[in-house]
C-alpha positions in Angstrom: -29.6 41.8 -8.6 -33.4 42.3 -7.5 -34.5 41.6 -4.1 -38.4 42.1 -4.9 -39.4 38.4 -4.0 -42.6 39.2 -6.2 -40.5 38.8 -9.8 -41.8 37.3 -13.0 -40.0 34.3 -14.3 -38.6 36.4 -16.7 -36.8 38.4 -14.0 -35.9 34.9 -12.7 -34.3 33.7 -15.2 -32.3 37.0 -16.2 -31.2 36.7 -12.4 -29.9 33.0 -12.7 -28.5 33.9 -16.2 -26.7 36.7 -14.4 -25.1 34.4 -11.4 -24.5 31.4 -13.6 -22.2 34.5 -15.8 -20.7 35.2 -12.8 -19.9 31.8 -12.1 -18.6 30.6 -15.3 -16.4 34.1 -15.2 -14.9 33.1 -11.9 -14.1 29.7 -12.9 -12.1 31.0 -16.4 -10.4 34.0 -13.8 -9.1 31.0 -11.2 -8.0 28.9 -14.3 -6.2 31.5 -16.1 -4.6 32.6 -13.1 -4.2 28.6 -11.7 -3.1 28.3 -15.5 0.0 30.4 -14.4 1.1 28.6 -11.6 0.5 25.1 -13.3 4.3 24.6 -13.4 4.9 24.7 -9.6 1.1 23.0 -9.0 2.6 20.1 -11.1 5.4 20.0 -9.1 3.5 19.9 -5.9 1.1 17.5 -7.3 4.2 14.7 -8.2 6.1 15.2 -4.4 4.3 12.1 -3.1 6.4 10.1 -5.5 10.1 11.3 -4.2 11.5 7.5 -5.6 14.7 6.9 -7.5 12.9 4.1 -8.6 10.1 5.7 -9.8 10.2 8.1 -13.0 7.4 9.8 -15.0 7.3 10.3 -18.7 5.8 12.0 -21.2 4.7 10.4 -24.3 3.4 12.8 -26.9 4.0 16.5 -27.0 1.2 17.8 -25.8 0.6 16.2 -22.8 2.2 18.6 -20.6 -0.1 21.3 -22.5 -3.0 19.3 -22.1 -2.1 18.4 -18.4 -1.6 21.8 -17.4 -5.0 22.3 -18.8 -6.6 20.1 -16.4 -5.0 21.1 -13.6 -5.9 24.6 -14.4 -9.6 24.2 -14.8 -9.7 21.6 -11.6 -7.8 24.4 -9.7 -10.2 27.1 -11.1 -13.4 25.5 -10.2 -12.0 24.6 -6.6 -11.2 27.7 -6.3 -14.1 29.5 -7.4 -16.4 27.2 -5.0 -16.8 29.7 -2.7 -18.3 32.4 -5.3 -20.7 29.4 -7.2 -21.8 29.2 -3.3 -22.4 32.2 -2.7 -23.9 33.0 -6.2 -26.2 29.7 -5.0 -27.2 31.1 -1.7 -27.9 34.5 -2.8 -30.4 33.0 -5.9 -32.4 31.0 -3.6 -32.5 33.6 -0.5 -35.5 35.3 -1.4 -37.0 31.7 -1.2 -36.3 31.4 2.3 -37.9 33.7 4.7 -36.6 32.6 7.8 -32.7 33.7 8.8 -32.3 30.8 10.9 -32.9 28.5 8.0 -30.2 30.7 6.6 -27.6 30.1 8.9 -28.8 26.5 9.1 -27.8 26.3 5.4 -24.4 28.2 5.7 -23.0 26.0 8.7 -24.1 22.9 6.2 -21.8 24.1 3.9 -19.5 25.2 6.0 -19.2 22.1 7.5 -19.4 20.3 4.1 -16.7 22.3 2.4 -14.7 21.7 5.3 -15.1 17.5 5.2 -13.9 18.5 1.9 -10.8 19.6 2.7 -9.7 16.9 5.1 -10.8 14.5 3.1 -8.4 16.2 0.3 -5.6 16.4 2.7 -6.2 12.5 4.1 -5.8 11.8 0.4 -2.5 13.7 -0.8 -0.5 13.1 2.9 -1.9 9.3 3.6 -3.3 7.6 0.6 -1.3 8.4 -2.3 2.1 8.0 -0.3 1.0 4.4 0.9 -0.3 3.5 -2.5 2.7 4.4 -4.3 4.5 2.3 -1.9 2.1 -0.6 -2.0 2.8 -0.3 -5.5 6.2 -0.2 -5.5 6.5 -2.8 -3.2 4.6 -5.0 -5.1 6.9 -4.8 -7.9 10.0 -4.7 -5.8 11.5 -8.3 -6.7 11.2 -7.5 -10.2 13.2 -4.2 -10.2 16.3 -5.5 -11.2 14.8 -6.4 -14.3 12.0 -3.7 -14.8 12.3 0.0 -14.3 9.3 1.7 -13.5 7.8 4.4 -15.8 4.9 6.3 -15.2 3.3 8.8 -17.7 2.6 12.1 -16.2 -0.9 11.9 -17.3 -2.1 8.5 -15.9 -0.5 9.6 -12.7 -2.2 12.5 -12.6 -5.2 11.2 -13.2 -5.2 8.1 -10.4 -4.0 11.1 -8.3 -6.7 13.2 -9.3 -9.2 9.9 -9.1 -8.1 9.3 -5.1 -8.3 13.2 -3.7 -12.0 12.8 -5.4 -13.0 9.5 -3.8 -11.5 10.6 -0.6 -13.2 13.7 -0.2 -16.4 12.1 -1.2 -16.0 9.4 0.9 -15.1 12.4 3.9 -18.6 13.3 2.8 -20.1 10.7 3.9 -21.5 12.3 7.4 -23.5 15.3 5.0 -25.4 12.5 2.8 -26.5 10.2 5.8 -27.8 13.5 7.9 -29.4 14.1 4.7 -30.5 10.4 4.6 -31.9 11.0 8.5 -33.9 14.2 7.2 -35.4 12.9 4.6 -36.7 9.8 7.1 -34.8 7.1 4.4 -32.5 6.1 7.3 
């Protein structure tokens, strides 16, 4: 909005107030549109299982609206990371007067958005295959006499629960440089 670095905290907070609409408008855009696509995001989400064994239900009728919810505003605020970045970056600019702190800061989230990633990908093609297995496994004397059932919603929440522990664990490298910086390590 205003590049003057000499603005009144008034002016500061009409700026932040503008980037934090911008932000929350991105997020609803991505979820509306991820809101669209839910069905075949679901559908992606549930591959790992591919069991005959295995079969997910749902219990009370809304749970499929209410899961698509979820999955809609996870999708949109993943997807909208890269504008609540930049929105982020361009607030506290003016506080930085030095371009090579600048590009210090974008290769740190460059780098951390991309730990990200891997560590969402080392979740959804390693960990939840192998702990649906382990599982499965564990149960797999007693599958003559018990089928098993999953809800769609417990699923996709210890699904949801692993890609988040896994990419923060893939973080991991980002807090203990920050650790090192700050002279705590």
């Amino acid at each position: 909005m205003n590049n003057n670095p000499e603005m009144t905290f008034l002016e500061h907070f009409s700026e932040l107030r503008f980037r934090i609409f911008k932000m929350f408008f991105s997020v609803v855009f991505f979820s509306v549109l991820a809101y669209v696509y839910s069905d075949l995001m679901i559908g992606y989400l549930i591959e790992p299982i591919d069991s005959p064994d295995i079969s997910l239900q749902v219990l009370k009728l809304t749970t499929i609206f209410t899961t698509k919810l979820m999955i809609s505003f996870f999708s949109g605020i993943i997807f909208s990371l890269p504008i609540i970045l930049y929105q982020i970056l361009s607030f506290i600019k003016p506080a930085f007067n030095n371009s090579l702190t600048i590009r210090k800061l974008v290769l740190f989230i460059i780098f951390s958005i991309s730990l990200c990633l891997l560590g969402l990908l080392f979740g959804y093609y390693i960990l939840i295959p192998l702990s649906v297995n382990f599982f499965k496994n564990i149960s797999f004397n007693l599958l003559d006499l018990i089928n098993i059932n999953l809800t769609l919603d417990s699923y996709l929440s210890y699904f949801i629960w692993i890609l988040l522990l896994s990419s923060l664990i893939y973080q991991l490298p980002i807090f203990i440089l920050l650790f090192v910086k700050a002279n705590i390590i």
